[in-house]
C-alpha positions in Angstrom: 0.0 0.0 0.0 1.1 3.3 -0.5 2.6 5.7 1.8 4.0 8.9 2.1 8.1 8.5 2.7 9.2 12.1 3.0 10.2 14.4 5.5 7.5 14.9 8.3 8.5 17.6 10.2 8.2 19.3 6.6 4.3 18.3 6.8 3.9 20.0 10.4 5.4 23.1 9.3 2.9 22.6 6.5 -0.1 22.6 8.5 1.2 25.3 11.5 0.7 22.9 14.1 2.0 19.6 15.6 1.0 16.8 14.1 3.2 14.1 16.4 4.9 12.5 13.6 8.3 12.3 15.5 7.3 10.6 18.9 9.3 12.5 21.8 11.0 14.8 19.3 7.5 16.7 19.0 7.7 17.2 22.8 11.3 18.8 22.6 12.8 22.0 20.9 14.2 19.9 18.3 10.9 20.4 17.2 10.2 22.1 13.7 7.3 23.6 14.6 9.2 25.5 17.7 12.3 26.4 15.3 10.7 27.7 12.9 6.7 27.6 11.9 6.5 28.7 8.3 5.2 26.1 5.7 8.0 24.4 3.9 9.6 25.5 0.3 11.6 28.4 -0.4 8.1 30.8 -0.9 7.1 29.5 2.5 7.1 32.7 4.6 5.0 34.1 1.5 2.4 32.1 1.7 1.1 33.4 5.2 -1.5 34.7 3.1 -4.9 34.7 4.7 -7.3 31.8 3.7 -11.1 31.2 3.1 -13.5 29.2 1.6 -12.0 26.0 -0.4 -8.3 27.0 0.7 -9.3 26.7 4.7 -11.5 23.4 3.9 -8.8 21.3 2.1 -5.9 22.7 4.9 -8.4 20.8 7.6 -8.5 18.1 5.3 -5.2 17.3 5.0 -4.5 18.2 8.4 -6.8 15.1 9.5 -5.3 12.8 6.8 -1.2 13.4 7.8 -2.6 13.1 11.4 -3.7 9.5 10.5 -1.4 8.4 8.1 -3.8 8.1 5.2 -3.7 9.3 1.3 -6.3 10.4 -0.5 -8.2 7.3 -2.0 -8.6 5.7 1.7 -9.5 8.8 3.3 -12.4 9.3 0.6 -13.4 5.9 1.6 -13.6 6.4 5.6 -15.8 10.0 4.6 -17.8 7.5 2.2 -18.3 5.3 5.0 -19.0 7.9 7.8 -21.3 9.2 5.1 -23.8 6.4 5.2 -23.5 5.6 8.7 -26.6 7.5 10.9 -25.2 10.1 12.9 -22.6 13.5 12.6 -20.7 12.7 9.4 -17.5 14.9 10.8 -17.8 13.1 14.0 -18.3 10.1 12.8 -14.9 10.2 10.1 -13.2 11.0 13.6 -14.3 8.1 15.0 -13.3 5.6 12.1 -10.5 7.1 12.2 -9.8 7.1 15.9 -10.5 2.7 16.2 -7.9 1.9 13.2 -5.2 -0.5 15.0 -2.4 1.3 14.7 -4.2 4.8 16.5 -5.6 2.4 19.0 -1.5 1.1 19.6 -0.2 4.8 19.6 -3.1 6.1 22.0 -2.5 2.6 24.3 1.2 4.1 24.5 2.9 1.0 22.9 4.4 3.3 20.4 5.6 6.8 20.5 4.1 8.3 17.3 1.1 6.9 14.8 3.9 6.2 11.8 6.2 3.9 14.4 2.7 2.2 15.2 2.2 1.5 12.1 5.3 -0.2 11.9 5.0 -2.4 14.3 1.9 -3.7 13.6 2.9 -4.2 10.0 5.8 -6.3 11.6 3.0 -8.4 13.2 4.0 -7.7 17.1 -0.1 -7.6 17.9 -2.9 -9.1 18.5 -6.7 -8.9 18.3 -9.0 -10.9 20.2 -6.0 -13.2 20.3 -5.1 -13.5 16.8 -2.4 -11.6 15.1 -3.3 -9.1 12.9 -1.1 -6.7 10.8 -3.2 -4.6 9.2 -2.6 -1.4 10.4 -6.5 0.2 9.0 -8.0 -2.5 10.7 -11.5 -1.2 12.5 -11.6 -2.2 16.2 -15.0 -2.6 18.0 -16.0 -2.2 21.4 -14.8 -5.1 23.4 -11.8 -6.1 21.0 -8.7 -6.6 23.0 -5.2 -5.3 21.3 -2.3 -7.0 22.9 1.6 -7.4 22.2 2.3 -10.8 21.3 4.2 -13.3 23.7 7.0 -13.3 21.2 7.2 -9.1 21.3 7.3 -8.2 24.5 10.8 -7.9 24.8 11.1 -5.2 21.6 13.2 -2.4 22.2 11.0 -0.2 20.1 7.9 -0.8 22.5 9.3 -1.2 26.2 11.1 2.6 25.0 7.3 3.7 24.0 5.7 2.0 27.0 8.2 4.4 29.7 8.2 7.0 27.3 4.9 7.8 27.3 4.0 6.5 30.8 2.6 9.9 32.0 0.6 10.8 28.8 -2.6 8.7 30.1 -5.0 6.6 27.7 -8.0 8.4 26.7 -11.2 7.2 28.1 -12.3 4.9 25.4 -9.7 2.5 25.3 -8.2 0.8 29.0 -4.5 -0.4 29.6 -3.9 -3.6 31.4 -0.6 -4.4 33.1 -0.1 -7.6 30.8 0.9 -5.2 27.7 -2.3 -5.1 26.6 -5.7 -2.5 26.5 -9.6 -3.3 25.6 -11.9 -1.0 23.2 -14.8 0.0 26.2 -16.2 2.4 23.9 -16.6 4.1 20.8 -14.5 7.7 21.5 -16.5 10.4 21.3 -16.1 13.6 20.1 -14.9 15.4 23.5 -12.5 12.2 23.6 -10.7 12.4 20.3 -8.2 15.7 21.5 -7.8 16.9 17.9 -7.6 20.5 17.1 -9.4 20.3 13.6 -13.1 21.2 12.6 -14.2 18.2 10.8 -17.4 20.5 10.1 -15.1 21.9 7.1 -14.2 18.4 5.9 -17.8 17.1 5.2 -18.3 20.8 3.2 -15.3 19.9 1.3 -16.6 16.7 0.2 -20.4 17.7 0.3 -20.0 20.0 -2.9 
């Protein structure tokens, strides 16, 4: 599947906000945004140029997508799917979003950013419900149970995540056990998913 292989801290300069790309780097002054916040590119510091209408709705856009980790085709395909479902389309998308496996890893604090989550369940170090799964777009319900596998338990990568993040917390739709693993107890909602975006402007985007 494709993926975007660039430079990330490029992306949060981008966007004029964090977008925790870079684990504990974001949380340092190491990070981009703090050094310097203007987008990218030699014109950057031009383009502070005020926005509205379709420029404001497709920054929020692809503010939500880099947050995630998604392209275009697969993000059309969540808003499709939030779309149909009954309920607040933009809140909705948030939550699709929010139960993919590898967010559920990064917010469970067994990674320290949503691209090294991805990793590692691509590498197959989790399970669900038991089994392993390494899909990281795989939806989680409410009761699944994500775990790290006997075998991984000893990574470097995770047990640095696991005391790296230790003070964070786990937001109040997912619960941490002490055996390396967390349960789905609900789906997040909006007040639970701490994004800074208006998703409002997303669903107008793809509504015209």
């Amino acid at each position: 599947m494709a993926r975007y292989n660039g430079p990330v801290c490029r992306l949060c300069r981008r966007e004029g906000m964090k977008l925790f790309l870079k684990g504990e780097r974001c949380y340092t002054d190491k990070c981009a945004i703090e050094k310097r916040n203007v987008p990218p590119g030699q014109h950057g510091r031009a383009r502070k140029a005020k926005m509205a209408g379709y420029g404001v709705q497709l920054r929020e856009k692809q503010r939500v997508k880099r947050i995630y980790g998604v392209l275009e085709d697969q993000f059309r395909r969540y808003f499709e799917a939030a779309d149909r479902t009954r309920g607040i389309t933009g809140e909705t998308l948030l939550q699709l979003l929010e139960r993919r496996l590898d967010n559920a890893v990064y917010r469970l604090g067994f990674a320290t950013s949503r691209p090294q989550a991805r990793q590692l369940v691509r590498h197959g170090h989790f399970t669900v419900n038991g089994r392993k799964v390494d899909i990281p777009s795989f939806s989680l319900k409410v009761g699944d149970m994500v775990s790290v596998r006997e075998t991984s338990r000893q990574n470097a990568s995770i047990l640095h995540a696991v005391e790296e993040v230790k003070g964070r917390g786990v937001p109040e739709w997912l619960s941490l056990d002490a055996d390396m693993g967390g349960k789905v107890v609900s789906v997040p909602t909006r007040e639970q998913i701490n994004l800074p975006v208006q998703e409002q402007l997303i669903v107008e985007l793809y509504s015209k």
